[in-house]
C-alpha positions, -999 to 999 in steps of 0.1 A, spaced: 433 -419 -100 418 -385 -112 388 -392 -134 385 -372 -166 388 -373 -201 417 -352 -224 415 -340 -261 447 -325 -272 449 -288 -289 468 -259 -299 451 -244 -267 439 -259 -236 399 -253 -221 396 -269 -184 362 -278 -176 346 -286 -141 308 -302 -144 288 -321 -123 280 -352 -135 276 -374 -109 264 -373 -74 283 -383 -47 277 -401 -12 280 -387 23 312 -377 34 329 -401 54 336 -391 88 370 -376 97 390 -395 126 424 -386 117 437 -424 127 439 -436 89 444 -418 59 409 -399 46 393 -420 20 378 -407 -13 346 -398 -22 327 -421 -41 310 -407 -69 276 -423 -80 242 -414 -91 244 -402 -130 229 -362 -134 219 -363 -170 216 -327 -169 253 -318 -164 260 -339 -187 245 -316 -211 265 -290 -198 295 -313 -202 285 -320 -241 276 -285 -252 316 -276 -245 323 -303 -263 303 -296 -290 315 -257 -288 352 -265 -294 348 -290 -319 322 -264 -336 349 -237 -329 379 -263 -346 355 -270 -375 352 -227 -383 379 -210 -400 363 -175 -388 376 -174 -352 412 -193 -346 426 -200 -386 453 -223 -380 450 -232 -344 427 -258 -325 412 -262 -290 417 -287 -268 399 -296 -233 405 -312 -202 372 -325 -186 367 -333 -151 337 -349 -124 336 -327 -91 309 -349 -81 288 -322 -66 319 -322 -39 341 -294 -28 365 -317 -27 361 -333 -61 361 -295 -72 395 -285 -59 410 -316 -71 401 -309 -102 417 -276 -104 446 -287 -90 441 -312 -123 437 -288 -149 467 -265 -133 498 -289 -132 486 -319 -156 493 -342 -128 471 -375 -117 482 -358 -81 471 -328 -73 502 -307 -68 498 -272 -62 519 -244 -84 531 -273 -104 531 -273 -138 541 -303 -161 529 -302 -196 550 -298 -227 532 -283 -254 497 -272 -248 488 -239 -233 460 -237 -212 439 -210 -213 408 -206 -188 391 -233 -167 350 -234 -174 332 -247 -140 321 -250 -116 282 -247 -114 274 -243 -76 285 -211 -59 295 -231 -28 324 -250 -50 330 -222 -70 344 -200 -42 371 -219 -32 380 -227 -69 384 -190 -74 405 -179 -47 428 -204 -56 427 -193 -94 432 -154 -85 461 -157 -71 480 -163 -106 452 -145 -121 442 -173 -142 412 -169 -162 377 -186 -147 339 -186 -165 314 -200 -145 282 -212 -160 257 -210 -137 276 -197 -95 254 -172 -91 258 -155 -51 264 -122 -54 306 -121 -30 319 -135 -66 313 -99 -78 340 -89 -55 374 -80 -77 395 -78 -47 389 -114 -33 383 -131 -68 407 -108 -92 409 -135 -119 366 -148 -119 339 -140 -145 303 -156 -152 275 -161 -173 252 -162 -152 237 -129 -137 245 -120 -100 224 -129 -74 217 -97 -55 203 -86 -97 177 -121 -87 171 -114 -53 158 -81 -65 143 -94 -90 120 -119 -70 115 -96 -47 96 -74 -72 79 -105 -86 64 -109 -52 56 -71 -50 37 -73 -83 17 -101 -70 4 -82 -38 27 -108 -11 33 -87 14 38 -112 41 62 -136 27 87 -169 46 119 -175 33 137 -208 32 173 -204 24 205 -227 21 230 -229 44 255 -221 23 271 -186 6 243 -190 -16 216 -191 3 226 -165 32 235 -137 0 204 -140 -18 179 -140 11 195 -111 27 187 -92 -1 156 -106 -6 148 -98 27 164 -61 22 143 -54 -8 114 -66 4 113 -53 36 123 -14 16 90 -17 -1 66 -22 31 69 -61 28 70 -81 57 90 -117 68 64 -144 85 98 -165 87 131 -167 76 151 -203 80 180 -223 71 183 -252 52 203 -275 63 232 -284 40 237 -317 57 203 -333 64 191 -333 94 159 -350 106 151 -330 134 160 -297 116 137 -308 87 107 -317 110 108 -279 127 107 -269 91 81 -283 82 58 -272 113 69 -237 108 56 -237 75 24 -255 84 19 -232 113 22 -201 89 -2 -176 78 20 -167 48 8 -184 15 42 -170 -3 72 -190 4 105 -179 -15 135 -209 -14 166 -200 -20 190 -229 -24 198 -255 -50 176 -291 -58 198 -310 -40 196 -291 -6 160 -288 -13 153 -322 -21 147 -338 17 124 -309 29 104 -317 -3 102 -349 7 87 -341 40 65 -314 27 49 -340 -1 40 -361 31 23 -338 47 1 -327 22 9 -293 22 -6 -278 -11 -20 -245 -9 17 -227 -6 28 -203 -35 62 -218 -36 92 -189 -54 119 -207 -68 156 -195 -71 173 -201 -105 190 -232 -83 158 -253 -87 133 -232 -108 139 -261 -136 152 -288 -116 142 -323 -130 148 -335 -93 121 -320 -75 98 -318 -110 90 -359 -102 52 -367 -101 56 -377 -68 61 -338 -60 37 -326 -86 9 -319 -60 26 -300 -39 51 -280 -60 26 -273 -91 18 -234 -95 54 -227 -84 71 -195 -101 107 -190 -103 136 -176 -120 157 -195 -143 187 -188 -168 177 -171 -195 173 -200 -220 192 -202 -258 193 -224 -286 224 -242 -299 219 -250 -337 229 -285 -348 231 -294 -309 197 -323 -308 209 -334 -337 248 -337 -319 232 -359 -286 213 -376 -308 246 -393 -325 261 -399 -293 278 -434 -287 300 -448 -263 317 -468 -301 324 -430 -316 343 -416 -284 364 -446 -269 381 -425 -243 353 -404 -235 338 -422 -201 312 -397 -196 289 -415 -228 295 -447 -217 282 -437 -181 254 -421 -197 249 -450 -219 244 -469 -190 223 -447 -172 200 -441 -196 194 -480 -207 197 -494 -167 224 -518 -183 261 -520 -185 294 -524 -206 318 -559 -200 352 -542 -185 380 -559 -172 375 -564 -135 405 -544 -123 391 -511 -141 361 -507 -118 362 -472 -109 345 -459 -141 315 -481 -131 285 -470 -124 274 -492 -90 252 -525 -94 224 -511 -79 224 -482 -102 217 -503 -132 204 -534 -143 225 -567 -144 219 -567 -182 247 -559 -206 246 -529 -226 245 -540 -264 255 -505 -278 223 -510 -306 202 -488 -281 181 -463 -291 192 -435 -285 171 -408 -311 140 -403 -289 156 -408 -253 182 -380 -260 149 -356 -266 133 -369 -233 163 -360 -213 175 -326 -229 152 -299 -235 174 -283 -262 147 -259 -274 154 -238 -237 193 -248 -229 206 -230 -199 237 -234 -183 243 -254 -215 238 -223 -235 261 -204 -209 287 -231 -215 283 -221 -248 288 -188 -251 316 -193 -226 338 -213 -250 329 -185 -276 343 -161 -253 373 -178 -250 377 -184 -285 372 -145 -291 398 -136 -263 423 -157 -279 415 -141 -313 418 -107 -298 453 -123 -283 462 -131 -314 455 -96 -333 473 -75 -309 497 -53 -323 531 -47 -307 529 -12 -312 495 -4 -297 495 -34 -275 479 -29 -236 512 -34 -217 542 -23 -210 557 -3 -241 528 -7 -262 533 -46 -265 514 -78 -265 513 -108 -246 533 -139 -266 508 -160 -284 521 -191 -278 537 -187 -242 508 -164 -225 506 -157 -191 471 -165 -177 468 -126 -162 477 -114 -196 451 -138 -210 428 -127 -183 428 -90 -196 420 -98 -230 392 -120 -217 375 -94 -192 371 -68 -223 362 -96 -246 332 -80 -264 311 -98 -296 277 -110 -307 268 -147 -307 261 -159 -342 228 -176 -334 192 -167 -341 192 -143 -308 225 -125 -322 229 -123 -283 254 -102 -267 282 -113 -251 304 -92 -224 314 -86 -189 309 -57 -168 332 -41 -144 326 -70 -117 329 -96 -142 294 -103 -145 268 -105 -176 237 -86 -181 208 -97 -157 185 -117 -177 158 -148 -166 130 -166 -174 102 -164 -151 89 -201 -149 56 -217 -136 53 -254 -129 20 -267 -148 10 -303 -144 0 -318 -176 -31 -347 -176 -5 -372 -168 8 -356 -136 33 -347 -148 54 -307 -145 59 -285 -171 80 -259 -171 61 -227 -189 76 -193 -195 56 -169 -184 75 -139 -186 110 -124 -184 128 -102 -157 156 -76 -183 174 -49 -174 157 -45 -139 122 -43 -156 94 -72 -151 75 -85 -175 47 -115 -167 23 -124 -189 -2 -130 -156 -29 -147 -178 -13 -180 -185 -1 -186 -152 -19 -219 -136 -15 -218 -95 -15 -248 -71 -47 -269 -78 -50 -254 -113 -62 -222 -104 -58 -185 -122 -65 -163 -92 -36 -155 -78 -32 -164 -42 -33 -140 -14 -3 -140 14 -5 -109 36 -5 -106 71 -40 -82 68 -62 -76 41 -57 -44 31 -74 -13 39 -106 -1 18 -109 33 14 -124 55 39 -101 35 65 -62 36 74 -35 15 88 -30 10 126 -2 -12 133 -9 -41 157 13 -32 192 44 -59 187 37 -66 151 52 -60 121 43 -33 102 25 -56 75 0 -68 104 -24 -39 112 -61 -30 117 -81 -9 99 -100 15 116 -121 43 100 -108 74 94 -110 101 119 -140 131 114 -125 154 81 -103 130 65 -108 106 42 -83 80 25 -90 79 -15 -72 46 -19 -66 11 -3 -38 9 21 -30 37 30 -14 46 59 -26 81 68 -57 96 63 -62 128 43 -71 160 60 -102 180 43 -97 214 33 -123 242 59 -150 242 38 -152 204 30 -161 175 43 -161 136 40 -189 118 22 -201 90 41 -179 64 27 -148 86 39 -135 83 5 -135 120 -7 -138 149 5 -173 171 -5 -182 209 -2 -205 211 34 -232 218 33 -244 254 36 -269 257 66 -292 292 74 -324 298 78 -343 298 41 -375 308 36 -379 276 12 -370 253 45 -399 242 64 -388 255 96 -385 291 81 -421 285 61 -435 277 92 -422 310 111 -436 329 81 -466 318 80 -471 321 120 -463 361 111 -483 366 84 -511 352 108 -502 372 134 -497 407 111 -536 402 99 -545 396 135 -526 427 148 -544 446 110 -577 432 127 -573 446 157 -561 479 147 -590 482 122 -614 478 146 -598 500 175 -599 528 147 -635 525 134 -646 515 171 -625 545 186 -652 565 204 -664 538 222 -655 536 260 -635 499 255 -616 521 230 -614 554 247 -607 538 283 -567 537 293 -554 563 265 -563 550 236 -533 566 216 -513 543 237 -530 517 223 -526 531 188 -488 532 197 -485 495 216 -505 478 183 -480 501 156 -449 487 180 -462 449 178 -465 450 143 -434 462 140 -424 432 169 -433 410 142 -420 425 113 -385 425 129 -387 385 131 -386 387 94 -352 401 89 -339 363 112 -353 343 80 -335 344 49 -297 342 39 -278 368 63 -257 393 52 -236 423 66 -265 446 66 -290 423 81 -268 411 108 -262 447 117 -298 453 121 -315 423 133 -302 423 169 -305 464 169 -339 463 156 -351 433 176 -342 454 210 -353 490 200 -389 476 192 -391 453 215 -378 482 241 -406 509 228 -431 477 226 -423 476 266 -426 512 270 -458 514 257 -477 490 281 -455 502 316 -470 536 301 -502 518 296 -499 503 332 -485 535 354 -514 554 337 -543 527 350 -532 530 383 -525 573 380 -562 573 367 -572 552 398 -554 572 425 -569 602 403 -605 596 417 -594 611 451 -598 651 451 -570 655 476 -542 635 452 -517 655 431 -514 631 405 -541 647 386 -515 667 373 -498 640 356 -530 631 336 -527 635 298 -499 628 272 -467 641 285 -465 612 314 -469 580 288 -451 598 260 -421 607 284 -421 572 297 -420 557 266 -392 582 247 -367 578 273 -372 542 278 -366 536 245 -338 559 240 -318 540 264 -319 512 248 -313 529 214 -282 548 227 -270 508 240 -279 497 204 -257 524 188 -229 522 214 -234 483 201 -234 490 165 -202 514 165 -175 492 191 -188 456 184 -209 458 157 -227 424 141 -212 409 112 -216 375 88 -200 342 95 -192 311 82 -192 288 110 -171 254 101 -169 239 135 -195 242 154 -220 216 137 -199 186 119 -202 184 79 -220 220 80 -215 259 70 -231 278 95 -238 311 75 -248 335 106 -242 367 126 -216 369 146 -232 388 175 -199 409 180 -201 414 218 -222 391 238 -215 414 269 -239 440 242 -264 415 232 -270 403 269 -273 440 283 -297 445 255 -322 417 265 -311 421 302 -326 460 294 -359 442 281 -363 421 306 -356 450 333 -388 468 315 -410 439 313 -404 427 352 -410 467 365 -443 461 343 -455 428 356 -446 441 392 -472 474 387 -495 455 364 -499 426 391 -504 453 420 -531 474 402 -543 442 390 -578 448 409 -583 482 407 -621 490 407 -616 514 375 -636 518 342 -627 492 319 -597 482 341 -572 467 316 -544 459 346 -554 427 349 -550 423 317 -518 435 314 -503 416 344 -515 383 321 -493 395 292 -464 403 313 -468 372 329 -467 355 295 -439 379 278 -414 373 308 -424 336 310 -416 332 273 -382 352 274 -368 332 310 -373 300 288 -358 312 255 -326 319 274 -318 284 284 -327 271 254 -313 299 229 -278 288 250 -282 253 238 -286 252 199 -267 261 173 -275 272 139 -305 275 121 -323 264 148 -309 289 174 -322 316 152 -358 297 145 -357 300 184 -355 334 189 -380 341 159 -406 320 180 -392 339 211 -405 369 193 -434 359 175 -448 340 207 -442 367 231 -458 396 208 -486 371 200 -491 369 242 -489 409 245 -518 412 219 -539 384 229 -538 395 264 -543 427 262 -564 434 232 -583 399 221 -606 408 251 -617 445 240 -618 428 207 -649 402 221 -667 430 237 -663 454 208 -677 425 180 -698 399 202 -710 420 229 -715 458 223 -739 459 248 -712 456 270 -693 488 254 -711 510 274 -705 534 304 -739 520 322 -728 481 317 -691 494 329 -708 509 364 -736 483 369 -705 460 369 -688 475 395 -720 480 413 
């Protein structure tokens, strides 16, 4: 016997809810005929769904506005939560038989115009294959899996609720705007589950999100499929877990969860249970509080608390859906003849007390219906609006302009559902409520994407609240973050990634055999620096910058040459200063000292002319300190090398004419004709000149010029001379240092000549220095880099002109001030006496 309850109409509105539960199905044997499913377990819920159609049509019947003259009807059935409690009652609806008889029709009178059900995608499938092949009309109030958008396979379906690929999107930006970024996924073995978390995990997994897990549900519980659940979600690093299936699938892992005391999960919920009064128990409470979800965008029905509130099984006699709710609700039961026990709800479902029918029923109706946020009860609706607003657009078609063939319309009275169906696809109106909502389906027979974003609160008694916390519209979300109350009562939001993420001034390196959401974060490489968190590459400084030392932006290097106002250069200064007054000294008191024989032995204009050339040694070193520019690294080198060079000159003049002077003494040499100027002055032109014709060859090919040198010391701006040719700077100092060895050589063999004021030895000293210093400034000069490589060569300079001068003229210098009687030509024989 087909359970369902009939109110006769002008037009005929199937309905498919719900209401009960049913037990396991039995097993298959094929030996005896299959035996029906039992239907038990009263869902108080869908029967809210089942009243608001109710209330619709007899709103709808009540109006003059939308069908003048003509009433709705409805044909109401219990699927039972069963496919095959679904597909009965379609067959139902379609032929008006007890037995369901396909493509049978047997009713007189009444046209039927669309069926309203089912609620589960799972059911509603099958329901709408069937349906589409007569293209009879189907609204569904809350299937939501995204194959139902498909015109080809379901021709003849259309829904209030939103698709699911619009919520898997949806969630998955939810969890994007919470920073989850390594995420498990729980989903229902079922249509439902396997469309939405594939594009979950599409759209997550676009956006550089990561899956920890993804796992099916069983639909038919399994203990040994729940237990491995349950480990892989206490083994998990993820703290975000998205579900996507309905209450009742869910139910048994809850269960298992709740046992194990598993609280610190952020659970996601799918609109199936995101307000389901199953899972919302205080027995869950611990475990599930802090969960965010999606759920149908809510609506109020006016006038529809105060319509459950009158409800009585006295006031609808043939409607057994009140009387099972009666009994439901007051765990008691109605006296029926013993032969009509099918309508009964099972012993052990309610008390053995009778139901008196003076129950009341005011403040339990507002317990069990939340009827300030309906859902699929607001869907249902809007859906009997819609089909109250198709049948008025039926009804005004005229014959002339009408949408088939000829220009003519579909007979009022004697429809066919596909001609129904095309009124109903463009049906297009606003709902006269306090939202003024819109109603209408797109091109896939779908409504606009709208939910409710949901968080489960536990109240003082333990109990869940469902709180609205924001609203996902037209592919934008909107969360007010601030009221939101996580598991344990907290406001932080939790964190579920794989790694923390990167600060700045370090990048991404992805773990070999990971996903991409599990990395390391290593510093950034020398000249780049990352400016945010996260980030995957580091930024490459322009030339002339460099990263601060946080590697989080680059900075202009630092500009590096030899100042005056640096130390280092202050010190150099100072040491030539010293050393000019020195060399002033000494020149001061060879000229007021001149006729004396310490003076006037050895050519003193030589002297004059070695003393002029080591001030000028000295001077030179000037032109290294200070910022360089063209015209001083042009010079430096050249200058450096033709002093230095005539510097040279002067004392192998200084040396060849100690030991001419010496071999002079004997009457039978002829090197007395070489006594005098021309010797030293020739020696000390042409040695020079070669090196300046070198310097100008130098000068004109390769010549010197500035540089800004960005590699060679790290974070710096070198700004020095590029020498131009190193082949020209090396045969410059190779040139010196051929001079100075030929001196030392003659200075160290006349080193013990028995002359007047002998000076040779003297001279071999300062070679000895002068080479000494210039063999280690090589090694060294190779070495360093910048500043310091020019401070180098500046001490080179300084230290070597400082020996010559020392050596050769500090003694003279004692003699002259401390010990004139020395400066004599009596103390100079008695000495070699």
């Amino acid at each position: 016997m087909v359970e369902g309850i009939t109110k006769n109409g002008d037009f005929i509105v199937g309905g498919i809810f719900p209401i009960r539960y049913h037990t396991a199905n039995p097993e298959f044997v094929f030996r005896t005929y299959p035996s029906t499913i039992h239907c038990e377990s009263f869902r108080y819920l869908a029967f809210g769904w089942e009243q608001a159609m109710v209330f619709a049509i007899e709103e709808i019947n009540r109006s003059y506005d939308l069908l003048p003259n003509f009433t709705l009807g409805y044909q109401i059935y219990d699927s039972c939560y069963a496919l095959i409690k679904s597909l009965e009652g379609t067959f139902w609806l379609l032929n008006g038989q007890e037995k369901s008889v396909p493509n049978y029709s047997c009713r007189l009178r009444s046209q039927h115009s669309v069926i309203i059900g089912d609620s589960s995608s799972v059911r509603v499938i099958p329901m709408a294959r069937i349906l589409g092949l007569t293209r009879y009309p189907q609204i569904s109030y809350a299937a939501s899996v995204s194959t139902l958008s498909d015109k080809v396979q379901f021709p003849s379906f259309l829904r209030m609720m939103p698709s699911d690929a619009l919520q898997s999107a949806g969630l998955a930006q939810m969890m994007l705007y919470f920073g989850w970024s390594w995420v498990g996924i729980l989903a229902s073995d079922n249509e439902y589950g396997e469309m939405g978390s594939q594009v979950l995990r599409e759209t997550l997994v676009k956006h550089g999100a990561c899956l920890a897990f993804l796992e099916i549900l069983p639909a038919i519980y399994s203990k040994s499929k729940i237990t491995y659940l349950v480990n892989v979600i206490k083994r998990t690093l993820a703290n975000a877990i998205v579900i996507f299936a309905s209450d009742s699938i869910m139910n048994p892992i809850t269960e298992e969860l709740s046992k194990s005391n598993i609280t610190a999960k952020a659970w996601v919920a799918s609109e199936g249970w995101a307000t389901s009064l199953i899972l919302s128990k205080k027995d869950f409470a611990p475990m599930l509080q802090g969960t965010v979800g999606f759920a149908v965008s809510s609506g109020m029905i006016p006038g529809f608390k105060e319509y459950l509130t009158n409800i009585h099984p006295s006031k609808r006699i043939n409607d057994i859906y009140s009387k099972l709710f009666w009994e439901a609700a007051f765990r008691c039961r109605f006296p029926l003849p013993e032969e009509d026990t099918v309508m009964t709800t099972n012993a052990s479902d309610a008390d053995n007390k009778l139901c008196s029918g003076k129950e009341n029923s005011e403040a339990l109706v507002v317990s069990l219906f939340d009827v300030d946020n309906l859902r699929e009860s607001y869907n249902v609706y809007k859906s009997i609006y819609a089909v109250a607003q198709t049948l008025r657009d039926l009804a005004s078609c005229n014959n002339t302009s009408g949408p088939f063939v000829n220009g003519s319309c579909a007979p009022y009275l004697s429809y066919e559902p596909w001609q129904l169906f095309h009124f109903m696809k463009n049906v297009h109106f606003h709902m006269k409520t306090s939202l003024n909502e819109e109603v209408f389906f797109d091109e896939h027979g779908d409504t606009p994407a709208s939910y409710d974003v949901m968080n489960w609160q536990m109240d003082t008694e333990g109990s869940i609240k469902f709180i609205k916390v924001g609203v996902f519209y037209n592919h934008k979300l909107l969360i007010n973050e601030s009221i939101i109350l996580w598991n344990g009562g907290r406001t932080k939001t939790p964190v579920s990634v794989c790694s923390k993420r990167c600060t700045v001034g370090y990048r991404k390196a992805t773990k070999q055999g990971q996903p991409a959401c599990c990395f390391d974060c290593i510093p950034c490489s020398e000249g780049e620096v990352s400016n945010g968190t996260g980030m995957t590459d580091c930024l490459k400084c322009l030339e002339d910058q460099w990263p601060n030392s946080g590697r989080e932006k680059c900075i202009r290097k630092t500009v590096e040459f030899l100042a005056y106002e640096d130390p280092l250069g202050s010190a150099l200064t100072s040491a030539t200063a010293v050393l000019l007054l020195f060399n002033c000294f000494t020149c001061i008191t060879f000229v007021k000292f001149r006729h004396t024989p310490v003076v006037r032995a050895n050519n003193r204009k030589l002297s004059y002319i070695l003393l002029f050339a080591l001030m000028l040694c000295l001077l030179c070193a000037l032109i290294f300190i200070g910022q360089p520019v063209n015209v001083t690294c042009m010079l430096r080198q050249a200058t450096f090398g033709v002093i230095f060079t005539l510097c040279i000159s002067c004392v192998l003049a200084k040396t060849i004419m100690v030991v001419i002077v010496f071999k002079a003494t004997n009457p039978h040499n002829n090197l007395k004709k070489w006594l005098g100027y021309k010797l030293p002055s020739g020696i000390i032109f042409f040695g020079t000149l070669i090196q300046f014709v070198i310097c100008i060859i130098w000068l004109i090919f390769f010549p010197p010029s500035l540089d800004h040198n960005m590699k060679t010391i790290t974070g710096k701006i070198l700004i020095e001379c590029n020498d131009g040719s190193l082949v020209a700077f090396w045969c410059m100092l190779g040139y010196i240092g051929f001079l100075a060895s030929v001196s030392l050589v003659v200075a160290f063999l006349a080193r013990k000549l028995p002359d007047d004021f002998n000076e040779a030895k003297f001279i071999c000293f300062s070679m000895l220095v002068f080479v000494s210093v210039w063999l280690s400034f090589i090694p060294a000069y190779l070495s360093t880099k910048g500043k310091y490589m020019v401070a180098l060569e500046i001490f080179a300079i300084l230290s070597s002109s400082a020996g010559l001068e020392v050596c050769i003229f500090f003694p003279k210098c004692y003699i002259i001030i401390f010990r004139p009687d020395l400066n004599t030509r009596k103390a100079n024989v008695a000495k070699q006496t």
